[in-house]
C-alpha positions in Angstrom: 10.7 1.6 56.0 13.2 3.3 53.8 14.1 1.8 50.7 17.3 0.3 49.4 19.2 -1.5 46.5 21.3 -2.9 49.0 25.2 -3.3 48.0 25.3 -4.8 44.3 28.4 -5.1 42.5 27.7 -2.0 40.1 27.9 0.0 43.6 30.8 -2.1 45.3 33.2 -1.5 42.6 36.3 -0.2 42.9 35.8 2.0 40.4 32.6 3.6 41.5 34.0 3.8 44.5 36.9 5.7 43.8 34.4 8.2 41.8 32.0 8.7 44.6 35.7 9.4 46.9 37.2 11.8 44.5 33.7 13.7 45.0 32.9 13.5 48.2 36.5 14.7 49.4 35.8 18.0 47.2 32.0 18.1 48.6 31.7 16.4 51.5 29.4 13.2 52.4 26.0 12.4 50.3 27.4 15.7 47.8 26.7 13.0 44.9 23.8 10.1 44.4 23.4 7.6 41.6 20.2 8.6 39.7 18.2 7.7 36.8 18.4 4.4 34.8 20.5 2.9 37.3 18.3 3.2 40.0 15.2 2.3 38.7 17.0 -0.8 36.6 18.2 -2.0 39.8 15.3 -1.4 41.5 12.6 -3.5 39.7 15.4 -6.0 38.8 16.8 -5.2 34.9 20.2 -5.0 34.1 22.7 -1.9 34.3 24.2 -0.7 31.1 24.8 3.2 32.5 25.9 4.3 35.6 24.9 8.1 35.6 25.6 10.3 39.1 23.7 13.8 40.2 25.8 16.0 42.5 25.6 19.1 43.8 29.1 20.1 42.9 29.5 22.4 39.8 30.9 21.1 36.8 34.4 23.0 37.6 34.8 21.4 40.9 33.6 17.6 39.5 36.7 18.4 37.3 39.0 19.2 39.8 37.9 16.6 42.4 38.6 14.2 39.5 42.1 15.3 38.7 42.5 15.1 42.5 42.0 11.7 42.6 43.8 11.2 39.6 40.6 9.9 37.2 40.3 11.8 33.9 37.8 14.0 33.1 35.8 14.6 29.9 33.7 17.5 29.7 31.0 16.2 27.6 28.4 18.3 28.3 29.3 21.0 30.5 26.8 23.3 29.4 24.6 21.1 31.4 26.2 20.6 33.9 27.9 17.1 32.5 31.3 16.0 32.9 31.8 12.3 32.5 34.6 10.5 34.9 36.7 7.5 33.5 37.3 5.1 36.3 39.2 2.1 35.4 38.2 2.9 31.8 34.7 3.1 33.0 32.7 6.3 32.0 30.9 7.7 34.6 28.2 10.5 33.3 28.2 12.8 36.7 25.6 15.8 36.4 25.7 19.0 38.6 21.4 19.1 40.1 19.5 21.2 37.7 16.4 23.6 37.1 15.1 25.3 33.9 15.1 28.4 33.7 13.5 28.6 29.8 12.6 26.0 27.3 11.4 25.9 23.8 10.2 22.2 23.4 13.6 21.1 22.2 16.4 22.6 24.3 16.6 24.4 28.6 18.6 26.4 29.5 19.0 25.7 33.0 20.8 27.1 36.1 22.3 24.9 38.8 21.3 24.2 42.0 22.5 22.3 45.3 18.3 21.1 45.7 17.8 17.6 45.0 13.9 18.1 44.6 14.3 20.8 42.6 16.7 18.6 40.0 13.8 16.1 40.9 11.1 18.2 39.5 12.6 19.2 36.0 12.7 15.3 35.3 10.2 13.3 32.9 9.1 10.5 34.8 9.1 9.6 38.5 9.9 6.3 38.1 13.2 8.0 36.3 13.2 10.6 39.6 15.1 8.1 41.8 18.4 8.5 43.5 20.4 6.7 45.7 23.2 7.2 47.9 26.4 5.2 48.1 24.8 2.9 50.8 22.0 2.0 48.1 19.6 4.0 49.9 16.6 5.4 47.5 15.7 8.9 48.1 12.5 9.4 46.0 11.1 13.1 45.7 8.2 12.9 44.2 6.8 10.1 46.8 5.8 7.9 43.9 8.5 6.8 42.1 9.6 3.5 43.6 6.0 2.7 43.7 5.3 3.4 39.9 8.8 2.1 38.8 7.6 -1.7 40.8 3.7 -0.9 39.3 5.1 -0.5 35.8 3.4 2.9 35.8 4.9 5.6 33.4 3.3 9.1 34.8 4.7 12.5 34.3 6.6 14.5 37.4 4.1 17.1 38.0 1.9 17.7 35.1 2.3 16.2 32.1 1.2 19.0 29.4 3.8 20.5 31.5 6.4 18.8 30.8 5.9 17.6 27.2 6.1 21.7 26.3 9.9 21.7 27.7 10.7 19.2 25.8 8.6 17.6 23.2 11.2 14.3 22.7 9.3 13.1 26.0 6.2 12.3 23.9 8.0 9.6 22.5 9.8 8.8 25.5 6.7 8.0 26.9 6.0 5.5 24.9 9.5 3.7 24.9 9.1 4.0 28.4 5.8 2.3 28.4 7.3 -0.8 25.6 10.1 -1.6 28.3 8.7 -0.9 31.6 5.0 -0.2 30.9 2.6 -3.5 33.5 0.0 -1.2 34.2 -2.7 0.1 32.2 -1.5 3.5 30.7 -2.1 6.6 32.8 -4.7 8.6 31.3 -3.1 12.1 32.0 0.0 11.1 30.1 -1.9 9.5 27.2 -4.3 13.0 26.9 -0.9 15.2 26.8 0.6 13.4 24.5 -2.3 13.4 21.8 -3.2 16.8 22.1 0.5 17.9 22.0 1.8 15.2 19.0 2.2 18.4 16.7 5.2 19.0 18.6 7.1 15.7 17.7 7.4 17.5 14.0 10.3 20.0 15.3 12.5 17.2 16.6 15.5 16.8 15.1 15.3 13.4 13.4 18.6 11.7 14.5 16.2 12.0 18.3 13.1 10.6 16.6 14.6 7.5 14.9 16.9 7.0 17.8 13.5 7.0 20.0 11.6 4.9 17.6 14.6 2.2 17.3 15.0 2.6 21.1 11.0 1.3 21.8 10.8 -1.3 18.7 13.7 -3.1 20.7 11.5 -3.9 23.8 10.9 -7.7 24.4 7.2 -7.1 23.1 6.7 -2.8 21.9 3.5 -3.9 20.5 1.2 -2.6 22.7 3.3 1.0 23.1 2.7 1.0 19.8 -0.9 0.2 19.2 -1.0 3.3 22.0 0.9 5.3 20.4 -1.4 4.9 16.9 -4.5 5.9 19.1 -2.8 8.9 20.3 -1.9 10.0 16.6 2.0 10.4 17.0 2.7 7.3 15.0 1.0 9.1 12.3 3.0 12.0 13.0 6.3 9.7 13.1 5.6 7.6 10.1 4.1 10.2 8.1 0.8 8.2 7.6 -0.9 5.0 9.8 1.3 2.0 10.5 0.8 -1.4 9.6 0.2 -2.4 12.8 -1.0 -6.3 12.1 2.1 -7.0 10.5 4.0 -5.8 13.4 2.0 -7.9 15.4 3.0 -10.8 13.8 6.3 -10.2 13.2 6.6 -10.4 17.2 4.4 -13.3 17.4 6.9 -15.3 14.7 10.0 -13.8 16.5 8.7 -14.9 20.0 7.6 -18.4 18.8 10.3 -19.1 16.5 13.1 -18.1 19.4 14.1 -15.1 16.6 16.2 -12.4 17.9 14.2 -8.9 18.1 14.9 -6.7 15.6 14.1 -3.4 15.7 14.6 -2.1 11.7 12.8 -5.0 10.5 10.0 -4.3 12.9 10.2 -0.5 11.4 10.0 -2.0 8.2 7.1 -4.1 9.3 5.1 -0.9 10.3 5.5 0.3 6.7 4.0 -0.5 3.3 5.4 -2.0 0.9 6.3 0.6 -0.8 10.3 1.3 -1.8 9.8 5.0 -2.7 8.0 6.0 0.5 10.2 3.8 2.7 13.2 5.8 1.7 11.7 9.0 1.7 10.6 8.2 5.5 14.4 6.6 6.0 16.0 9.8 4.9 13.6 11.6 6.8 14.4 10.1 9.8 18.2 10.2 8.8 18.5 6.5 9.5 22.2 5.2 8.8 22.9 4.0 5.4 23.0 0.4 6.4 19.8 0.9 8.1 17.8 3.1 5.0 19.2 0.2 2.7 18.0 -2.9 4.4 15.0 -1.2 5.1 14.1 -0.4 1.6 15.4 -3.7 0.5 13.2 -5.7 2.8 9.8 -3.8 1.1 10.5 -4.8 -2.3 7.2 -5.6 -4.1 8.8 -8.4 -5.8 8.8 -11.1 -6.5 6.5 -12.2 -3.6 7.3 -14.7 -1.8 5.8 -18.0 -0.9 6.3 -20.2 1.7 5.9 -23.4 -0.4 8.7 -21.7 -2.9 10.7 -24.6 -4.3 14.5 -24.8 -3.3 15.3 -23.9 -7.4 13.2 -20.6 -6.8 14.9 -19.9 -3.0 18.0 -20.0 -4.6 17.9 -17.9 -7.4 16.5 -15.3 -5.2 19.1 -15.5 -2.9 21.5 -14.8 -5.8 19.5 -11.9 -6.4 19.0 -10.5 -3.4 21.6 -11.7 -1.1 20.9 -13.7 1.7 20.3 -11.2 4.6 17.9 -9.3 2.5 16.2 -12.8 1.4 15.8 -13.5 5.2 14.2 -9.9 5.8 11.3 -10.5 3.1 10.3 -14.1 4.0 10.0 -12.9 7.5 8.0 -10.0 6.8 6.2 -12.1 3.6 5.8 -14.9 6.8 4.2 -11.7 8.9 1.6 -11.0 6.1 0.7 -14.2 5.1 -2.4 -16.3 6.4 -2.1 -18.0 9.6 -2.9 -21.5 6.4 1.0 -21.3 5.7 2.5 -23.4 8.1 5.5 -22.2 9.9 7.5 -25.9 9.3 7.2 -24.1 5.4 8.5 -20.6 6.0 10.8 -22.1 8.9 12.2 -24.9 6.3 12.3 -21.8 3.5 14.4 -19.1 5.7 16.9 -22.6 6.9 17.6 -23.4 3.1 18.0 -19.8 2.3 20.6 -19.5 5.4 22.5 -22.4 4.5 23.1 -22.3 0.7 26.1 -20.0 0.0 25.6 -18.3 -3.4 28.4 -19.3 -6.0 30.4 -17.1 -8.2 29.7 -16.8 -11.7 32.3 -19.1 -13.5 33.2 -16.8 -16.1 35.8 -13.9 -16.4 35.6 -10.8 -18.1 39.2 -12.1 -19.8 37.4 -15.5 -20.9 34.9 -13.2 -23.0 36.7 -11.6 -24.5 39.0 -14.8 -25.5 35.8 -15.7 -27.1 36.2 -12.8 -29.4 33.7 -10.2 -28.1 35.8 -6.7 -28.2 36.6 -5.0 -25.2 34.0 -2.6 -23.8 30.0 -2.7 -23.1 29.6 -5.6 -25.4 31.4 -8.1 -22.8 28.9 -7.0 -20.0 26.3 -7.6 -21.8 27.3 -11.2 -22.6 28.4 -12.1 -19.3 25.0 -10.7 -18.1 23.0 -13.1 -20.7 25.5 -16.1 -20.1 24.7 -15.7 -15.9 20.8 -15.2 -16.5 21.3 -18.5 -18.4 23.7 -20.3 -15.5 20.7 -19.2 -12.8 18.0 -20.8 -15.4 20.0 -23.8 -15.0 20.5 -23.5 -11.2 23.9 -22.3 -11.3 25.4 -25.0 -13.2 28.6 -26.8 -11.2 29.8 -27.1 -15.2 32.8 -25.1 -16.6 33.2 -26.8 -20.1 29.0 -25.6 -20.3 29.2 -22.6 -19.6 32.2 -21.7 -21.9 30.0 -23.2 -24.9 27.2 -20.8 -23.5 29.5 -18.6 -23.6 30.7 -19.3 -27.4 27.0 -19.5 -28.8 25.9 -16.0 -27.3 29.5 -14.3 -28.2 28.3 -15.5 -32.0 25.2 -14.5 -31.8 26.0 -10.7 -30.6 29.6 -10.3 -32.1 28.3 -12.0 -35.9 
């Protein structure tokens, strides 16, 4: 019995439709297939973000089909063969069939080809090696596919030293693919290549390791990927030393329990030691985005540490400090380290007061100092900086008239 995806809406639309027209009027019928992501998301029931298309057309006459039919055309990686089709302002990503002809663990140069097993073959997983046609009939060349991709079994196309070699990105890949799809127990093959051949994860570019890394510590639970990954020595390779791999653990475990959303930088962080200097050397290593190296770093500050029996005084005075998102990041990852004694009704009650207290401006204006008769320059920083440590020591005091008699006593003491 052949199998099928049936007619789902992603296929039905009128804009796929009119893509898989424009083509098949330039090549003729079953010239272009979905493939990939699509497939195998559809296939063992996920959701479809991408809809990418394999063709046996050249790149020039996807482009001219398109205009044809009057969709635009962006050539967005025509060395590859890709041009991507905008359909009712849906991007298609539509890729001429494929073969390498060299690689060098990072880039192919390939040659096109009208052979859909040969495209099949250059592929990194079979459960990726699906297509379908238009009708949402599978066509699966490597005879395993469909049955790996329903298994939850992520095995190389052919063999798997093979195929890490060409490019060494899919050692990681294997192991994001294992956090999102990964039921069955890992294939031993896959696991071998990839620990004898880790080395090669050093000459990725990093923009393709973090985006890998962030990619698998989004899965619903990446925990065991991980803990596979640590036995195989490439988190070593990644993190530049072993992970702390119990405080990811419960990290999910809180997340899960607590309804948390998943969050894959704090869950990086989590994997790291507490340690500001070496997170931001491995953030600028792997040339994460500003936002992302500063929370990071932020979340492994050393101190204060934090307790979940912290009193609301002390919660909100590190608040002020901090700010409240990074304040959030350390009592989750402070709730990850702590001992299973601490009750979560503490750290829940902790991170709720924290969310809901909105940190107040200091009542006091540079102007107002200097009214007090402290000179313009440094010397009115450094009294509005002893005036606030004061207002915090006094819980941020709702009390104008106090603080401007603050203010007078320490403008005497540093201006007389």
């Amino acid at each position: 019995m052949t199998d099928s995806l049936g007619q789902p809406h992603w296929i039905t639309a009128p804009e796929t439709q009119a893509v898989f027209d424009a083509l098949e009027a330039e090549g003729g019928a079953d010239c272009a297939r979905f493939v990939g992501g699509c497939v195998r998301n559809a296939l063992v029931g996920r959701g479809i973000d991408d809809i990418d298309i394999a063709t046996t057309l050249t790149p020039d006459s996807v482009t001219r089909a398109l205009a044809k039919a009057s969709l635009r055309a962006v050539p967005t990686g025509i060395d590859h063969g890709t041009v991507t089709a905008i359909s009712n302002h849906r991007p298609y990503e539509i890729t001429t069939l494929r073969r390498d002809v060299s690689t060098d663990g990072r880039r192919a140069t390939v040659a096109f080809t009208d052979d859909w097993e040969q495209d099949a073959q250059r592929r990194d997983f079979t459960l990726n090696a699906l297509y379908a046609r238009r009708d949402g009939t599978i066509f699966d060349p490597t005879g395993h596919g469909v049955a790996d991709a329903r298994a939850g079994r992520i095995v190389f196309v052919g063999d798997a030293e093979q195929r890490l070699r060409e490019d060494h990105l899919r050692n990681l890949r294997y192991f994001r693919f294992y956090a999102w799809f990964g039921k069955a127990p890992p294939d031993a093959a896959a696991v071998a290549a990839c620990t004898a051949l880790k080395d090669g994860v050093e000459g990725l570019s990093a923009e393709r390791v973090s985006k890998e890394m962030l990619k698998l510590l989004a899965a619903d639970d990446p925990r065991p990927a991980v803990r596979l990954m640590a036995q195989a020595g490439v988190l070593d390779v990644v993190l530049k030393g072993p992970g702390d791999l119990d405080r990811l653990d419960a990290l999910v475990e809180i997340e899960t329990d607590q309804l948390f959303t998943c969050d894959p930088v704090l869950r990086l962080a989590a994997l790291l030691p507490d340690d500001q200097l070496a997170a931001g050397r491995l953030a600028e290593r792997l040339r994460l985005s500003n936002a992302d190296r500063d929370r990071v770093v932020a979340a492994l500050s050393p101190t204060p540490i934090l307790k979940s029996w912290m009193s609301p005084r002390e919660i909100r005075r590190e608040v002020y400090r901090a700010g409240r998102a990074t304040f959030r990041d350390r009592a989750i990852l402070a709730w990850a380290r702590s001992p299973r004694t601490a009750t979560t009704m503490q750290w829940r009650g902790l991170i709720a007061l924290a969310e809901g207290w909105t940190p107040p401006a200091l009542p006091l204006t540079g102007q107002e100092v200097m009214n007090a008769g402290v000179p313009k320059g440094p010397l009115v920083g450094e009294v509005m900086r002893e005036v606030e440590a004061w207002w915090i020591d006094n819980d941020f005091l709702d009390d104008k008239l106090s603080v401007i008699e603050k203010l007078k006593a320490v403008a005497q003491g540093m201006v007389y």
